[in-house]
C-alpha positions as CSV (number, residue, x, y, z in Angstrom):
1,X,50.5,-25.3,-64.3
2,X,48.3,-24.9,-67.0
3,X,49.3,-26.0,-70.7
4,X,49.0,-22.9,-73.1
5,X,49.3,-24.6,-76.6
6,X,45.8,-24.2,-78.9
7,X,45.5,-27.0,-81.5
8,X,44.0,-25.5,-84.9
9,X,42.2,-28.1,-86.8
10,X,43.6,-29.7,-90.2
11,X,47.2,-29.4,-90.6
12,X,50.5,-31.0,-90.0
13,X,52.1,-30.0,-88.2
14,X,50.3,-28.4,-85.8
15,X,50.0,-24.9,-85.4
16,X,50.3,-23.2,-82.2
17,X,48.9,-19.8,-81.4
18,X,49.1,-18.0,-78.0
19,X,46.6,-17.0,-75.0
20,X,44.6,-14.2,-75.9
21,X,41.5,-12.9,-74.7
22,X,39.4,-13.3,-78.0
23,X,38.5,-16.3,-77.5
24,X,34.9,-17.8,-78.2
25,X,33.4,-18.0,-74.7
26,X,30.0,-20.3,-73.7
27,X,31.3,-20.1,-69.9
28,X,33.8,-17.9,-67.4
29,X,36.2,-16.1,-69.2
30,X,40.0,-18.2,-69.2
31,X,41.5,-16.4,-66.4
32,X,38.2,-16.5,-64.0
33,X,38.3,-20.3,-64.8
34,X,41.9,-20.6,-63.8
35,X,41.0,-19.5,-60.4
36,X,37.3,-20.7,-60.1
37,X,36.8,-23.0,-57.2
38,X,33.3,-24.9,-57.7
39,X,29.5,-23.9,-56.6
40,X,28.6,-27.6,-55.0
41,X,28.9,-27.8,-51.4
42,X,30.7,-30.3,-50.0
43,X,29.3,-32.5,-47.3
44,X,31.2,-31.6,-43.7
45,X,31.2,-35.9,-43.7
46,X,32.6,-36.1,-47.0
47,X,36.0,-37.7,-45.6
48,X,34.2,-40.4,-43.1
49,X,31.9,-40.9,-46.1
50,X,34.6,-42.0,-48.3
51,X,36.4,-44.1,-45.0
52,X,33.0,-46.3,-44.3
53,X,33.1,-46.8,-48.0
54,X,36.6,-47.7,-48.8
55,X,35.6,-50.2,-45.4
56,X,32.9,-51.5,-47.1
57,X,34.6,-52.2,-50.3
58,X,37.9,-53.8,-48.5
59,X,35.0,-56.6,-47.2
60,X,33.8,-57.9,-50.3
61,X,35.1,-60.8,-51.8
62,X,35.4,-60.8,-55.0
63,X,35.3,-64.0,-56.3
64,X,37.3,-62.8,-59.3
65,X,36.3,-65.0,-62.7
66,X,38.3,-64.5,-65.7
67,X,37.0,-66.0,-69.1
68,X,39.3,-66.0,-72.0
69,X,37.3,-64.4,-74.6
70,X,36.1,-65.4,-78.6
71,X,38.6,-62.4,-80.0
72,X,42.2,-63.3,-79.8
73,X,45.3,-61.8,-81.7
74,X,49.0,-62.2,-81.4
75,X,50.8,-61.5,-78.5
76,X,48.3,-61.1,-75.9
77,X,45.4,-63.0,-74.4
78,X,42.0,-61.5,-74.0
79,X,39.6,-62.3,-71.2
80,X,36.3,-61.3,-69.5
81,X,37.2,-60.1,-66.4
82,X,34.0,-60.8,-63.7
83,X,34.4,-59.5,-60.0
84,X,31.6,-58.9,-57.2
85,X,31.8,-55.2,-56.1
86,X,29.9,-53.2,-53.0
87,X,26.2,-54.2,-52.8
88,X,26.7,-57.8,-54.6
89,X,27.1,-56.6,-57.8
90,X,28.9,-58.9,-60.5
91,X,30.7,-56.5,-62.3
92,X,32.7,-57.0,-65.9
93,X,35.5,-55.7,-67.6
94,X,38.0,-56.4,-70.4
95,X,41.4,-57.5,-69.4
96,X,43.7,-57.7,-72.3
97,X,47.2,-58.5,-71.2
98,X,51.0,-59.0,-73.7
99,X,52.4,-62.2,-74.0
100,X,56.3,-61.3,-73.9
101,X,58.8,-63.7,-72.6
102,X,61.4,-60.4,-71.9
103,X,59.0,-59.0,-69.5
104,X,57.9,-59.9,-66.1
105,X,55.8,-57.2,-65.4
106,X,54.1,-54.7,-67.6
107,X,52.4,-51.1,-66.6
108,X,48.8,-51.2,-66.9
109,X,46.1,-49.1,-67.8
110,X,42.5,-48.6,-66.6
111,X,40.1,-47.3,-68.8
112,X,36.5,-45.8,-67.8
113,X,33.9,-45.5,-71.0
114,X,31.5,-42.4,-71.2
115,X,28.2,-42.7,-70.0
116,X,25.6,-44.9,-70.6
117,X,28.1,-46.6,-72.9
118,X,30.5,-49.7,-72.6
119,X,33.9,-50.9,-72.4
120,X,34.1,-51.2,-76.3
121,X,35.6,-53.2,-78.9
122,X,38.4,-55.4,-77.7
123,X,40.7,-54.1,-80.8
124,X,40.8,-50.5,-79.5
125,X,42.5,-51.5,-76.7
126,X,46.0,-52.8,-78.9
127,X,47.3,-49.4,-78.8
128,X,48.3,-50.1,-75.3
129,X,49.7,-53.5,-76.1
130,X,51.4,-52.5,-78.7
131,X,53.7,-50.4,-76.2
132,X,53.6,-53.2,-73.6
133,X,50.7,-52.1,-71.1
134,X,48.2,-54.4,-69.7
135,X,44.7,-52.9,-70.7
136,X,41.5,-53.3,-67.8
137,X,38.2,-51.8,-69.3
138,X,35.2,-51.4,-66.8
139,X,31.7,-51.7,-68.0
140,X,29.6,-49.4,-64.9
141,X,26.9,-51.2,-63.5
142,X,23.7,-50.8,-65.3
143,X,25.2,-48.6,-68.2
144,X,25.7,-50.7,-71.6
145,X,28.1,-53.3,-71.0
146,X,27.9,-56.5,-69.0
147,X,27.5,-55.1,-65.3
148,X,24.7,-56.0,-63.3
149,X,22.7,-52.9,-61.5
150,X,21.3,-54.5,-58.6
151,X,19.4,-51.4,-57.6
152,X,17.5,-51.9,-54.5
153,X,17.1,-48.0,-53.6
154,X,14.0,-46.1,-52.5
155,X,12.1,-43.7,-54.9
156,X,13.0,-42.9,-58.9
157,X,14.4,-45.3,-61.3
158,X,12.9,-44.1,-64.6
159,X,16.4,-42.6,-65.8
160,X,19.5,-41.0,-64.8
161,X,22.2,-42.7,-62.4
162,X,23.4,-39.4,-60.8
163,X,19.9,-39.4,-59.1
164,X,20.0,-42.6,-58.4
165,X,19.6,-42.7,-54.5
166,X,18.7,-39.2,-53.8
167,X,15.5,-40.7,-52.0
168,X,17.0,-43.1,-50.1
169,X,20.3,-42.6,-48.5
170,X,23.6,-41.1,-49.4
171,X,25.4,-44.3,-49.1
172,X,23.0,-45.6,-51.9
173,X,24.1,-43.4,-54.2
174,X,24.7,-45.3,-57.7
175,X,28.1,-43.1,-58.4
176,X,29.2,-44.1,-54.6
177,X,29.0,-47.3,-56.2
178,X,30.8,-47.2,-59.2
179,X,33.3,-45.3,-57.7
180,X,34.4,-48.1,-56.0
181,X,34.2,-50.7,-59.0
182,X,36.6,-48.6,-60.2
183,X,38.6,-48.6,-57.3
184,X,38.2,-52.2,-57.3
185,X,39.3,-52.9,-60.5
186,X,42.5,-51.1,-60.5
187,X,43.6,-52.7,-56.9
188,X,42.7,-56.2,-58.9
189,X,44.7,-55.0,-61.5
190,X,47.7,-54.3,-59.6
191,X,47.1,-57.9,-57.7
192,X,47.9,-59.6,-61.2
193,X,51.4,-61.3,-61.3
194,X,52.1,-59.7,-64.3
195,X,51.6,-56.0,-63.8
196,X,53.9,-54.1,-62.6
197,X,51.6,-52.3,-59.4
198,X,53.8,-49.0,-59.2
199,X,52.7,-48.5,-63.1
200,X,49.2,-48.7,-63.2
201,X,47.5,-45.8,-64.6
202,X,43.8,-44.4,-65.6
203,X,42.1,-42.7,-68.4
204,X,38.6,-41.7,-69.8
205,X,36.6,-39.4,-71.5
206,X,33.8,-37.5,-70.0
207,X,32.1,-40.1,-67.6
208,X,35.6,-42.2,-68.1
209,X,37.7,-39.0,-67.1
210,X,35.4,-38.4,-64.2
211,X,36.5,-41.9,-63.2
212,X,39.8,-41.4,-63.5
213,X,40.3,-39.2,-61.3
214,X,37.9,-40.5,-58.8
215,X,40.0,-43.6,-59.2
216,X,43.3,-42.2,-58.7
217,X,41.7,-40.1,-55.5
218,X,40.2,-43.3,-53.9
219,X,43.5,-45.5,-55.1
220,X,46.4,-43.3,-53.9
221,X,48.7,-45.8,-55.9
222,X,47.9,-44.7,-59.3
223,X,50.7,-43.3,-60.7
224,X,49.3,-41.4,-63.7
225,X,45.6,-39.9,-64.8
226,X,44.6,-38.8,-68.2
227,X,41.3,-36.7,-67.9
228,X,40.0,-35.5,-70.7
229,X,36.3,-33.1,-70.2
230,X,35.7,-35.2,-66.8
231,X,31.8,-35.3,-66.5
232,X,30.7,-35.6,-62.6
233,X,32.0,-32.3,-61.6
234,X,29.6,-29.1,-59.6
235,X,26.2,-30.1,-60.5
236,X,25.4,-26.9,-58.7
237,X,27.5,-24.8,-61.5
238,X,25.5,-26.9,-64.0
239,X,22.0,-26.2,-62.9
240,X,22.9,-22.6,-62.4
241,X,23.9,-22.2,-65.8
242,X,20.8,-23.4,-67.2
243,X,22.8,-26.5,-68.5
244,X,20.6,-29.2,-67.4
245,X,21.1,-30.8,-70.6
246,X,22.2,-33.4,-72.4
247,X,24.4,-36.1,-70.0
248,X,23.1,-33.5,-66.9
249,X,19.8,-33.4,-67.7
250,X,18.3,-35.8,-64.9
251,X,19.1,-33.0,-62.6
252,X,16.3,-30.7,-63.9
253,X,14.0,-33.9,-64.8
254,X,14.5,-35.1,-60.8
255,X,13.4,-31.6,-59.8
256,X,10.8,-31.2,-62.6
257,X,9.1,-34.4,-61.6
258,X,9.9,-34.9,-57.6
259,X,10.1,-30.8,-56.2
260,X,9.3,-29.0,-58.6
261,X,9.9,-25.7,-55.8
262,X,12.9,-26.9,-55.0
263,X,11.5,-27.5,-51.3
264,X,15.1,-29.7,-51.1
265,X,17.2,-27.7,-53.6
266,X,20.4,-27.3,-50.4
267,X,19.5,-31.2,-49.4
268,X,19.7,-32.2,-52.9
269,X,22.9,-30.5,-54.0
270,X,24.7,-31.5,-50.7
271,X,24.0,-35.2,-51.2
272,X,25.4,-35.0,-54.5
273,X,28.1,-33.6,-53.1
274,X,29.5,-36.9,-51.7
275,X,29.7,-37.9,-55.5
276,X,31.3,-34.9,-56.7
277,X,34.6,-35.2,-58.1
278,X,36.1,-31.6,-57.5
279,X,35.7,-32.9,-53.6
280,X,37.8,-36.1,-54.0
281,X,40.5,-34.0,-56.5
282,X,43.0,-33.2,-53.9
283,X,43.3,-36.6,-52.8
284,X,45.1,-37.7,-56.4
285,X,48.5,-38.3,-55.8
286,X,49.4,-39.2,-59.3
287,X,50.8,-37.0,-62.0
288,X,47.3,-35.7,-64.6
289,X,46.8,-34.5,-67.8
290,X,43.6,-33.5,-68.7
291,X,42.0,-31.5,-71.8
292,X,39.2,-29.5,-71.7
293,X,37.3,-27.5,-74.8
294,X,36.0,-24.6,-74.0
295,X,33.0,-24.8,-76.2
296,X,31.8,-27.9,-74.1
297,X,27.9,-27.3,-73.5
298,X,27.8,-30.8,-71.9
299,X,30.3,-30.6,-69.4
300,X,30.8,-27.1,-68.9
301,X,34.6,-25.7,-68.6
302,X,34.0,-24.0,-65.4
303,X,32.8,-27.3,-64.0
304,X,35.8,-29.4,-64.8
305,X,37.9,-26.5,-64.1
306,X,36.7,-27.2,-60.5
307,X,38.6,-30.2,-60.5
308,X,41.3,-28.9,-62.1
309,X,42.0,-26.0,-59.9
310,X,41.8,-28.4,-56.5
311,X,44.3,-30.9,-57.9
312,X,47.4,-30.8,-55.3
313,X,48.9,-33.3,-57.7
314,X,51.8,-32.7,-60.5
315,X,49.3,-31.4,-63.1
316,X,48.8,-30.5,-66.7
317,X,46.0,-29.1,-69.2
318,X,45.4,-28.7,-72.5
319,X,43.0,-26.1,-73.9
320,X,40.9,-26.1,-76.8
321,X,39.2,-23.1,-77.4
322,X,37.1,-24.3,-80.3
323,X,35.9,-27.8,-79.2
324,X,33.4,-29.0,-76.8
325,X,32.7,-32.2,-76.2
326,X,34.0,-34.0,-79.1
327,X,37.2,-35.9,-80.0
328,X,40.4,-33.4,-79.4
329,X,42.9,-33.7,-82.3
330,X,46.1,-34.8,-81.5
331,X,45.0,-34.9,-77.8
332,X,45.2,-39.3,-77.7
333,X,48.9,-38.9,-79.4
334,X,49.9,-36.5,-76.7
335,X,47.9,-39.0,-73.9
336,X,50.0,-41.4,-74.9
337,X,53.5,-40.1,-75.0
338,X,52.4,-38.8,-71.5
339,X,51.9,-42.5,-70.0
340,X,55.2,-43.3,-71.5
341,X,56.9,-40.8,-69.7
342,X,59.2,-40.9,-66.9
């Protein structure tokens, strides 16, 4: 189940080395990690949570828009995507899609930026039309894209969108909602004439690869995941390892600034619990890749090994002992001759 091939950095081709236990180690050791099973408690309503929300999304109408956009190349047309999501959000994305004549429906891919970014530049996305896919990009709500944040929710605002709703109610959780944009946008993308719904797939990076998998559990349809370092995983595992940092560090900064005792600490890690990834993992029914470096300080390995380990799903990993969170050589190459697979 687990991929055991280490990449090592600046040759061609690649050289492959086995497991060993000397590897550099900033979390568990590789075996405890194969069998680690996550800190964060889940919620005993976590599956009616998810059921009211999947209701709540399957009543909005989405008043889809799409705008062909200023950047156009051959063979495909590019538009902004607009769609209302949960809460009366107008949400964007990028939707590039091939102009072919000998195809009547293509796969598609959904891709989820890392956070607090954007669904970037229209030209990264011909990769995937060069091999025939459909591209959707999401832009979260209130990250750096076009998404509108409507907000609305009681208590802190300053920064952080994990935290977003902890004061108010679990069902106003910011990640409840984007969850189900992403949700949203794949079942729009499998509406489109063109694409061929039984091949749609998801990808991301960090944030994105925490969506990707939240996608895929929330959208049984999606065929095929690629993960890689999936952000949004045990916050509890985080805090306790004094990681609080970098993309987690609005965990520490909510209990810093709102209880400082940690008078909540078991109400605040439950209610993130309904957000939590690892819980929604064994709901994925499509085949996943993911890649994890084991020298990730912002998403620590132990964390998305919580995922991981709770996938019920066909499933692969690839390890890189000496990266964290940083681009993975060869990693995209392998991604992509994974979506092409039968």
């Amino acid at each position: 189940m687990f991929q055991t091939t280490f990449i090592k950095e600046g040759r061609d081709p690649l050289v492959v080395r086995p497991v060993g236990n000397e590897m550099p180690m900033l979390d568990m050791p590789l075996e405890q990690l194969k069998g680690y099973d996550g800190r964060n408690p889940k919620p005993d309503d976590f599956a009616d949570y998810w059921r009211e929300a999947l209701q709540e999304l399957k009543a909005v109408k989405a008043d889809i828009k799409m705008i062909p956009a200023s950047f156009q190349v051959a063979g495909a047309e590019c538009f902004h995507l607009y769609f209302t999501g949960v809460r009366g959000a107008r949400v964007h994305a990028k939707y590039v899609r091939p102009i072919r004549r000998d195809v009547k429906h293509h796969p598609a891919v959904v891709l989820f930026h890392g956070y607090t970014g954007a669904s970037g530049d229209w030209s990264d996305k011909l990769k995937y039309l060069s091999l025939g896919y459909a591209v959707f990009a999401l832009d979260c709500r209130g990250q750096g894209g076009l998404s509108e944040d409507p907000g609305g929710v009681v208590g802190n605002t300053l920064q952080g969108h994990i935290i977003r709703g902890l004061d108010s109610s679990p069902h106003d959780l910011l990640f409840r909602h984007i969850f189900l944009d992403a949700v949203q946008l794949a079942q729009i993308a499998m509406a489109q004439e063109e694409v061929d719904e039984a091949q749609v797939y998801t990808k991301g990076a960090s944030q994105g690869g925490g969506l990707a998998l939240a996608c895929a559990a929330l959208e049984p349809r999606i065929k095929k995941v690629v993960s890689i370092y999936p952000f949004l995983c045990d916050y509890l595992r985080v805090w306790e390892m004094d990681q609080g940092e970098n993309a987690y560090h609005e965990i520490k900064s909510y209990f810093r600034r709102f209880d400082p005792t940690h008078e909540r600490h078991d109400e605040v890690f439950r209610t993130l619990g309904y957000i939590d990834v690892q819980h929604l993992a064994d709901r994925v029914q499509g085949n996943v890749l993911m890649a994890v470096g084991l020298m990730d300080a912002t998403c620590p390995p132990s964390t998305q090994f919580a995922a991981y380990n709770k996938l019920k799903a066909s499933k692969d990993m690839v390890i890189y002992p000496d990266y964290g969170h940083e681009s993975l050589l060869g990693f995209e190459d392998r991604a992509l001759q994974f979506l092409q697979s039968q």
